[in-house]
C-alpha positions in Angstrom: 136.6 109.3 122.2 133.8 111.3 123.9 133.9 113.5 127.2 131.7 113.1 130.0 130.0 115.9 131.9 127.6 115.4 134.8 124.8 117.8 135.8 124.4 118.6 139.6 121.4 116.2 139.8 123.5 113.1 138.5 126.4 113.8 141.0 123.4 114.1 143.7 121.6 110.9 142.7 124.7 109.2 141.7 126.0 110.3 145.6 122.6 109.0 147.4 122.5 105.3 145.8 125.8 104.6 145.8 126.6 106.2 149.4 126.9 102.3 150.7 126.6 100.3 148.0 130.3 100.6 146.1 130.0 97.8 143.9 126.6 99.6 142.1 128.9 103.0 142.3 131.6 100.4 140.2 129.2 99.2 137.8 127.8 102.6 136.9 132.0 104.4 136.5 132.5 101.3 134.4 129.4 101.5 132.7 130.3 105.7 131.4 133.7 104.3 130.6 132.7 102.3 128.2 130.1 104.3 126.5 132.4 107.0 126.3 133.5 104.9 123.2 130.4 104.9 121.5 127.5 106.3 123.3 124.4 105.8 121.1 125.2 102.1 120.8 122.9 99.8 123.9 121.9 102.8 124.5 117.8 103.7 123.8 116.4 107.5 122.4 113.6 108.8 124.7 111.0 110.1 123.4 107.9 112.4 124.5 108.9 114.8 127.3 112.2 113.4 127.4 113.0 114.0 123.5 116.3 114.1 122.9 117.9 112.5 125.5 119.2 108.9 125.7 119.3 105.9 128.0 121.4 103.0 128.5 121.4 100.5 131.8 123.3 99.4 134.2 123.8 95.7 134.3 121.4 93.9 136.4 121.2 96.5 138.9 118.2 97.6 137.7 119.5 101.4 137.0 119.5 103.7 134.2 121.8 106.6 132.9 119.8 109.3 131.5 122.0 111.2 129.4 122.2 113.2 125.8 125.0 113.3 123.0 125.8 116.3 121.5 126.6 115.4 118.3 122.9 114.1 118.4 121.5 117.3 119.6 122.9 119.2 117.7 122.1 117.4 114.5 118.8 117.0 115.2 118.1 120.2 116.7 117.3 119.2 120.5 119.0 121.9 122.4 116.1 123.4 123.6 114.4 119.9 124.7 117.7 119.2 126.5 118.6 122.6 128.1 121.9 121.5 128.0 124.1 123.6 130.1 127.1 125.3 128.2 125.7 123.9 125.3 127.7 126.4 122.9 130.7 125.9 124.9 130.9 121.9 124.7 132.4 120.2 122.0 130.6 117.9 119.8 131.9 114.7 121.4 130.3 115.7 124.7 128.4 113.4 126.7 126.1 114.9 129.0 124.8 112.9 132.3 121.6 114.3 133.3 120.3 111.7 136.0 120.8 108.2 137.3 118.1 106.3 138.2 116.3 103.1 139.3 113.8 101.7 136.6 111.0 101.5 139.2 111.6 105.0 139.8 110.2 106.3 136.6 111.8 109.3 134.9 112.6 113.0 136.6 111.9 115.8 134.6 115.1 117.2 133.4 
């Protein structure tokens, strides 16, 4: 079983699209639930300025988790593409949240 952390900007994005729509805020608690069983699987590696991180949708809301595994990071040597925070101090079966987003939104840098 892995643990979940969220960065501020995933508890800020997460906050604004969900502030009145509680069934997308559902869909996205159920959707970290899940993966906190096996992260990496439905879930897709970025690549380019975002190596090292992974996403994974939300149903047919349209909205994406971007978030990294540190087992994966750390085995493939991403920490500094990630600037994880507390990196050292996590444990290997941390998931970390970085943003939540809407695919016609494009990617944030992280």
């Amino acid at each position: 079983m892995h643990k979940a952390y969220f960065t501020q900007d995933f508890r800020k994005h997460l906050e604004k699209l969900t502030r009145r729509d509680s069934v997308l805020k559902e869909r996205i608690a159920s959707k970290i639930d899940d993966m906190m069983n096996d992260p990496i699987r439905n879930s897709e590696e970025l690549v380019g300025a975002f190596k090292g991180k992974r996403r994974a949708y939300v149903g047919k809301a349209g909205h994406r988790l971007i978030f990294g595994v540190c087992k994966e990071c750390r085995e493939k040597n991403y920490q500094d593409f990630n600037s994880c925070f507390e990196c050292a101090s996590k444990d290997i079966s941390a998931v970390i949240f970085f943003d939540v987003i809407h695919r016609s939104e494009g990617y944030r840098n992280h």
